[in-house]
N, C-alpha and C positions, 0 to 999 in steps of 0.2 A: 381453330382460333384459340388463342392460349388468353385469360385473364389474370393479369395479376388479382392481391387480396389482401387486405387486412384482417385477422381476427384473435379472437378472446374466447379462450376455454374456460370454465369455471372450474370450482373443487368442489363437485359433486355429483351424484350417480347419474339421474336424471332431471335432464332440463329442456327447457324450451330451446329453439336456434331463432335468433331473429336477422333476418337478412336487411340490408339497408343498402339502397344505390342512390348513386351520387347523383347529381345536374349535370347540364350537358359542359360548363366548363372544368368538371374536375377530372377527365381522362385520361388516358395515357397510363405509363407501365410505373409510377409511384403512389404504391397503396393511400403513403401518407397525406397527400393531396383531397380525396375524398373524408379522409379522417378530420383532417384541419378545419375544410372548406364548410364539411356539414355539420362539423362537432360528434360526427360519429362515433367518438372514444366515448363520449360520454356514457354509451351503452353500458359500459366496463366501469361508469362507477361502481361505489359500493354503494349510493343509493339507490342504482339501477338492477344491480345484482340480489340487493335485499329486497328489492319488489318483485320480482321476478324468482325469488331464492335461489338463486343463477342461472344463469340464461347462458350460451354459446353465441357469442355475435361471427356475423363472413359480412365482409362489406369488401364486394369483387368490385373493381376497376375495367370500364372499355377500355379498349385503346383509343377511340376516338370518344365517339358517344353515341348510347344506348337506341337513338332515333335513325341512325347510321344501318342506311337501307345496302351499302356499297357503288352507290350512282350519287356522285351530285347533280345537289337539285330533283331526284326521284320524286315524283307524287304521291308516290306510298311512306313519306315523312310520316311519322303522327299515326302510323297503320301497322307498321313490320317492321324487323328489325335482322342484322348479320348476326348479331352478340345470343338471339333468343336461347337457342340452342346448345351454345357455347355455355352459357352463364347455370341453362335446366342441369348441364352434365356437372356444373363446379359446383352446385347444390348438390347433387345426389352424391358426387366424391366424396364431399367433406361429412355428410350425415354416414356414410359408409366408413368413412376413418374416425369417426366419433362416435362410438357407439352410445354415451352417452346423453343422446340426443333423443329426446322423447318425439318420433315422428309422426304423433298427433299434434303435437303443438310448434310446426314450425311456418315462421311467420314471417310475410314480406312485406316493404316498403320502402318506400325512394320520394328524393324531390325531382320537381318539374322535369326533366329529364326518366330521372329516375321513375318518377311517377308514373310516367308512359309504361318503362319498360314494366312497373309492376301488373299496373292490367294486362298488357299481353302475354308475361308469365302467368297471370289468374285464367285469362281466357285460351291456354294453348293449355295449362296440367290444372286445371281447375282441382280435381281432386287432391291435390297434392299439398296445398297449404291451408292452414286454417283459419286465417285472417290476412288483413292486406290493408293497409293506408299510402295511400296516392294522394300526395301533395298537389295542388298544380298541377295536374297531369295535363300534357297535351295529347293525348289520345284521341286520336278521329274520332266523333260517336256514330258518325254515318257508316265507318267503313266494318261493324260488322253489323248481322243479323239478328232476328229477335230469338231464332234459336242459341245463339252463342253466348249471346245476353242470360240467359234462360239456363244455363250452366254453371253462372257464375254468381245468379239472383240469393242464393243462398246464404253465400261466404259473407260474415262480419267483414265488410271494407269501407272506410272511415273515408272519404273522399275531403279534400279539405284546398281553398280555393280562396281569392281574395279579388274584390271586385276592382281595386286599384294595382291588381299585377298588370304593365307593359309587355311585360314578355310570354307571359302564358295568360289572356285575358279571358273573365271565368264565361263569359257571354259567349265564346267562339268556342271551344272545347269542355273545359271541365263542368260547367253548369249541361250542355245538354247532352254528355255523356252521363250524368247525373238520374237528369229526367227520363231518358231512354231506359235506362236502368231500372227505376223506381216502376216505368210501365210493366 
């Protein structure tokens, strides 16, 4: 599965990589889309880079969206994903053509959409990243275990949720994937 991508190198030795995925309508094979839609550039200020003392942003692209099991209507929405795999190899590419990426400090997060896919990036290479903010996530929290939980209890992840979202409402997913969590 091929992802397109946007990203920003710094001009410096060592930095952090911060990953960012989009929601589920900013898909498809133009970068710019998820750039626009989430304000993703803004990574690439120079007030973001001066906090960061530069940072490498990849803000990869589905082609559909991130929750895209490959079955419509699948019950495993909100559980698994086509893109997981795809997306773990277009991280490890880009830190491998970058060597200037300090790979203790590289770090994921996405909205609602995105969100999801970032815990189940957290929960399939837990080792592999060093923080994570998940927006909105609609992440099943029934659909894994308290072992798998328990892998990922460690990692700084900023959960962030709003009691008047329609479309990711925090009472059905984000709230007790929260609590699961915190158990």
């Amino acid at each position: 599965i091929g992802l397109t991508y946007a990203h920003y190198a710094p001009d410096t030795e060592s930095a952090p990589l911060l990953v960012w995925l989009h929601g589920g309508g900013e898909g498809g094979s133009d970068p710019s889309i998820p750039l626009a839609a989430n304000r993703a550039a803004a990574f690439a200020s120079e007030e973001m880079q001066a906090f960061f003392g530069g940072a490498y942003i990849l803000v990869p692209q589905a082609p559909t969206f991130w929750q895209d099991t490959g079955f419509p209507g699948d019950s495993l929405n909100g559980i698994d994903s086509i893109y997981t795999r795809a997306l773990q190899n277009l991280v490890e590419s880009y830190v491998t053509e970058n060597p200037g990426i300090d790979t203790d400090r590289i770090y994921m997060g996405g909205l609602s959409n995105g969100g999801f896919q970032t815990v189940r990036l957290l929960l399939d290479y837990p080792d592999y990243y060093a923080a994570a903010i998940a927006v909105c996530s609609p992440f099943k929290p029934g659909s894994v275990n308290d072992a798998q939980l328990s892998r990922i209890a460690d990692i700084p992840l900023w959960l962030v949720t709003a009691a008047n979202d329609p479309t990711v409402p925090a009472l059905r997913d984000p709230l007790p994937f929260y609590h699961r969590l915190i158990q």
